[in-house]
C-alpha positions in Angstrom: 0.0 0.0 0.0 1.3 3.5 -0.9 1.8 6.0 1.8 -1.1 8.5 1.9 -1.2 11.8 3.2 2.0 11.8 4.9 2.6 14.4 7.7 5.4 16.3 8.7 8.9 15.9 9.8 9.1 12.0 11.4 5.6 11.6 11.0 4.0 9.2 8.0 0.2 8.2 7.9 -0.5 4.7 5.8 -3.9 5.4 5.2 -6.4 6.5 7.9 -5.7 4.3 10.6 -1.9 3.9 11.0 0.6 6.0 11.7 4.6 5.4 12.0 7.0 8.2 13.6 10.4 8.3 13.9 12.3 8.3 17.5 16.0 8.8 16.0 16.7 4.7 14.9 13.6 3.8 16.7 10.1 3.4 14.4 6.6 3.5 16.4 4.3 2.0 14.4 0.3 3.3 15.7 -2.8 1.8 15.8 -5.2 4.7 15.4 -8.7 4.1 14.8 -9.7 5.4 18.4 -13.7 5.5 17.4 -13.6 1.5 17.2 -11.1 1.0 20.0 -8.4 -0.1 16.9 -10.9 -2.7 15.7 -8.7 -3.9 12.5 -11.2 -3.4 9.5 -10.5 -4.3 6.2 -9.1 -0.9 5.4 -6.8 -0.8 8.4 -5.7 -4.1 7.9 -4.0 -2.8 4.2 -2.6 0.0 6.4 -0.9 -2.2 9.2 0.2 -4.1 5.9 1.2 -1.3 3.9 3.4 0.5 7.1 5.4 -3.1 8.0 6.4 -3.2 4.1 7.7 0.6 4.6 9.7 -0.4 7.7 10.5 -3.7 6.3 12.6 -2.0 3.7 14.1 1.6 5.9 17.8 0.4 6.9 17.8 3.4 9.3 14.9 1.9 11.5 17.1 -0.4 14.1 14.1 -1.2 16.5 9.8 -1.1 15.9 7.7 -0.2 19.1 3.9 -1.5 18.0 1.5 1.4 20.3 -1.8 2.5 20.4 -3.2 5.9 20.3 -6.6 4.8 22.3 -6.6 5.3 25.7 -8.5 2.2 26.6 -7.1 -0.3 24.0 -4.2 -1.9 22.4 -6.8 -3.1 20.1 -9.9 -4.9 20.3 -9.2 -7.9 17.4 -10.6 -8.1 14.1 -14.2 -5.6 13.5 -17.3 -7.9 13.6 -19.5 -4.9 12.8 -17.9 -5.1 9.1 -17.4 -8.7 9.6 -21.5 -9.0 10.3 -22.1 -7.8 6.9 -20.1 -10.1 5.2 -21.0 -12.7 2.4 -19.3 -15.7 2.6 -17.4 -14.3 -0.7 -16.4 -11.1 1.0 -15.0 -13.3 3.6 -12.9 -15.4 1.3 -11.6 -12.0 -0.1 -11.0 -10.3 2.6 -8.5 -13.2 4.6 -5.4 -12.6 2.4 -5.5 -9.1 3.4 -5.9 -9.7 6.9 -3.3 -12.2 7.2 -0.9 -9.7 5.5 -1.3 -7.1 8.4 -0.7 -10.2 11.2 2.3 -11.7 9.0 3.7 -7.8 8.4 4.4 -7.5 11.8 5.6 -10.8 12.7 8.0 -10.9 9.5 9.7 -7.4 10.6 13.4 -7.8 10.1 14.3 -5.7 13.0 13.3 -6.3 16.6 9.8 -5.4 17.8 8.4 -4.3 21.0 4.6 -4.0 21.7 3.4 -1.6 24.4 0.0 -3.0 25.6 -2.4 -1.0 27.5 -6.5 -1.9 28.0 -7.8 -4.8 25.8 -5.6 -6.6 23.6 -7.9 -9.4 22.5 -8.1 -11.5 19.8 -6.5 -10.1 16.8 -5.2 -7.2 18.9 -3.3 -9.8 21.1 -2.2 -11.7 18.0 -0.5 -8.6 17.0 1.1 -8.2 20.1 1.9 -11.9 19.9 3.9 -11.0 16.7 6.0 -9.0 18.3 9.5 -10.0 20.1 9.1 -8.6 23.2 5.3 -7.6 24.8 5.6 -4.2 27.7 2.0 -4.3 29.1 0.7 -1.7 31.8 -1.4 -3.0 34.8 -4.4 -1.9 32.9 -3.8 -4.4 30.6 -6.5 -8.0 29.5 -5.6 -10.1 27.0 -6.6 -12.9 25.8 -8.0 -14.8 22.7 -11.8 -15.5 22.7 -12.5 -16.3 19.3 -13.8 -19.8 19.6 -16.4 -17.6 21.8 -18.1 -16.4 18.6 -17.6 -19.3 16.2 -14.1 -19.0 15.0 -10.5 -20.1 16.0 -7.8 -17.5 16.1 -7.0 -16.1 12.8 -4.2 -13.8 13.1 -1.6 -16.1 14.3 -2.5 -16.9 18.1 -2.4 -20.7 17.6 1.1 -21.3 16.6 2.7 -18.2 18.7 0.9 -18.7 21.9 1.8 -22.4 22.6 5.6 -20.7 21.2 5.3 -18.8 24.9 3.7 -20.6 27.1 3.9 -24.2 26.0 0.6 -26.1 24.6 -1.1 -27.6 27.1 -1.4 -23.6 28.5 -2.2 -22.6 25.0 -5.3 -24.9 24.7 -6.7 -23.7 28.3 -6.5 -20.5 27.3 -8.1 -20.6 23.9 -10.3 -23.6 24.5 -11.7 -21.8 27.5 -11.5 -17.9 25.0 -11.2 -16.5 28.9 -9.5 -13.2 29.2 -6.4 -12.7 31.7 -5.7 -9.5 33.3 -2.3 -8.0 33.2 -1.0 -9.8 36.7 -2.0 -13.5 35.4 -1.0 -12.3 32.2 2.5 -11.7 33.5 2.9 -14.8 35.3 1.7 -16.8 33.0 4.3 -15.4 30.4 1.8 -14.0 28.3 3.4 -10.6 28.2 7.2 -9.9 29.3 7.2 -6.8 31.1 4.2 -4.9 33.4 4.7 -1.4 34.3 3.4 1.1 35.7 -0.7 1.9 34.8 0.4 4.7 31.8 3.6 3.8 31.3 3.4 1.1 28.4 4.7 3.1 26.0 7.1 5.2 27.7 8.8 1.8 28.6 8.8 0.5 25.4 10.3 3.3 23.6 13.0 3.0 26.3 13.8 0.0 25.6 13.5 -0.3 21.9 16.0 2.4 22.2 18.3 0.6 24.1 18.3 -2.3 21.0 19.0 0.3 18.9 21.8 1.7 20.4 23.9 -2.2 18.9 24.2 -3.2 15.4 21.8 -2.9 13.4 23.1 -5.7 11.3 23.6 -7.5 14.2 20.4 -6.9 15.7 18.2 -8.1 12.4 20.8 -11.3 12.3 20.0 -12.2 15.8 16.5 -11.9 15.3 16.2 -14.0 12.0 19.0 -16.8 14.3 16.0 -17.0 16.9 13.4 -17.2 14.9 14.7 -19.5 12.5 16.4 -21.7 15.0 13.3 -21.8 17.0 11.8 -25.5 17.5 14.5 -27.2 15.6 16.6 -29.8 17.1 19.8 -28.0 18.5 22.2 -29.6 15.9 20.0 -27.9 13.0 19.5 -25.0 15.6 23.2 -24.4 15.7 23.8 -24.8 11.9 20.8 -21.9 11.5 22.9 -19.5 14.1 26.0 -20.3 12.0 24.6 -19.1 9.0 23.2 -15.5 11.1 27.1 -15.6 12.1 28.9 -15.6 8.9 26.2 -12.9 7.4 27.6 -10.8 9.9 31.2 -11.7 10.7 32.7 -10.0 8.0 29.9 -7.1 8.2 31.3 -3.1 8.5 29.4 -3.5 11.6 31.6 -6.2 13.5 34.8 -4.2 12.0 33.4 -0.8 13.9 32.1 -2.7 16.5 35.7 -4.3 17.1 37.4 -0.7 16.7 35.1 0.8 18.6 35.8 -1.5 21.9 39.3 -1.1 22.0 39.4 2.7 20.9 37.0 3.1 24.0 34.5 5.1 22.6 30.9 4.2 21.4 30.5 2.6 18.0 29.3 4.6 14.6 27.6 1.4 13.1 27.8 2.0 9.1 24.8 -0.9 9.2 26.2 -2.7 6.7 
C-alpha cells in the first residue's frame, strides 16, 4: 500500500488508521482508529500491511515499538460490525488481506516491542503476539476469545501462543477464549514486562532504544538466528545461528564494533 497523506517531519500516515514516527533509529508504528477501539477493519488491515512493508525496507529503523493511540485499548481484534455484513465471498476475499497485516508485523526484520495498554484481545493480542518482546501496563487484558463467537484465532495466536507458554497452556486459554488481566497475564508469560498503569509506552520506547543503540546488522541477524532456530533440534539450531554468524562476521558492523571496543569510545555502526 502506498503512503497517503504523509505528515510532517518524522511523522508518516499509511492510510487513515496507521501512523509510523520516527524516534532517531527507533520506528513507532500506531494503531489509530480510536472510534472503534483499533478494531482492524478491512481498510486498516492494508494500512498495518502497507506501514510493515515501509519499515521492512528503511535500513535506518534499528528497532519497531507497535502502540496505540486509544486510551483504553491496544486493540480490540478483528471488527465484527464489518465482519456482520459479510457474504461468505467477501469473507474469502477479505483473509489474504488480513493475514498480511498479522504476518507484516511478525515478518519485521528488526526487533519489535509492543506496548499494551486496555484490551488486547483477539487479533489485537495476535499482533502483540507478533512481536519479540510484549511491555503491558497493569491496565492491561488479554486474551484470545475467538472460539467464543464461532471462530478459531486467525491472526496467528495458535502457533505463537503455545511458542510462549507451552501447549497444554495454549489450549486452556483458547479452548476456554477466557480473558487474563495484566497480573495473570504476566505470570503466566503472556506478556514480558508490566509497568506502571500509563507507562506502556514510555517503557517500550526505552527499551526499543536501548536495541537500537547495537548493530543494526547484528540486531536483524539475531533476530532471524532465533526465529529461524526456533523449534528445531539443537544440531539444526546451531547450523541456522552459523549461517546469522557468517552474514555478519565480515559485516562493517563487526569491523566498527571491534574498533570501537578497543578505541573506548561508542560505536558509529555503518549498518552494513
Amino acid at each position: 500500500m502506498a503512503e497517503q497523506g504523509a505528515g510532517q517531519g518524522d511523522e508518516r500516515r499509511f492510510g487513515e488508521y496507521v501512523v509510523v514516527r520516527r524516534h532517531g533509529h527507533v520506528a513507532e508504528l500506531v494503531l489509530d482508529r480510536p472510534k472503534a477501539m483499533n478494531a482492524v477493519s478491512t481498510d486498516m488491515a492494508r494500512s498495518i500491511a502497507g506501514a510493515c512493508e515501509a519499515l521492512a525496507a528503511d535500513r535506518d529503523a534499528r528497532v519497531v515499538v507497535l502502540a496505540s493511540t486509544h486510551e483504553r485499548a491496544f486493540c480490540v481484534g478483528a471488527d465484527l460490525k464489518e465482519r456482520n455484513s459479510f457474504s461468505d465471498a467477501d469473507l474469502v476475499r477479505q483473509r489474504p488481506v488480513a493475514r498480511a497485516a498479522y504476518t507484516g508485523v511478525l515478518e519485521l526484520p528488526m526487533p519489535t516491542v509492543a506496548a499494551v495498554h486496555g484490551f488486547a484481545l483477539g487479533g489485537g493480542f495476535e499482533l502483540a503476539l507478533s512481536c519479540d518482546v510484549i511491555v503491558a501496563d497493569r491496565t492491561a487484558v488479554v486474551g484470545l476469545p475467538e472460539v467464543s463467537v464461532g471462530v478459531i484465532p486467525g491472526g496467528g495466536g495458535t502457533q505463537l501462543l503455545p511458542r510462549r507458554v507451552g501447549a497444554a497452556r495454549a489450549a486452556e486459554l483458547i479452548f476456554t477464549a477466557r480473558r487474563l488481566e495484566a497480573v495473570e497475564a504476566r505470570e503466566l508469560g503472556l506478556v514480558d514486562q508490566l509497568v506502571d498503569e500509563g507507562q506502556d509506552r514510555t517503557q517500550a520506547l526505552a527499551l526499543a532504544a536501548r536495541m537500537a543503540a547495537n548493530s543494526p546488522v547484528g540486531l536483524r541477524a539475531a533476530k532471524r538466528a532465533l526465529r529461524l532456530g526456533h523449534g528445531l533440534d539443537l544440531r539444526a539450531g546451531l547450523e541456522v545461528e552459523d549461517a546469522a554468524w557468517r552474514s555478519v562476521a565480515f559485516s562493517g558492523d563487526r569491523a566498527e564494533g571491534v574498533a570501537a571496543f578497543n578505541e573506548k569510545r561508542p560505536p558509529e555502526w555503518p549498518g552494513e
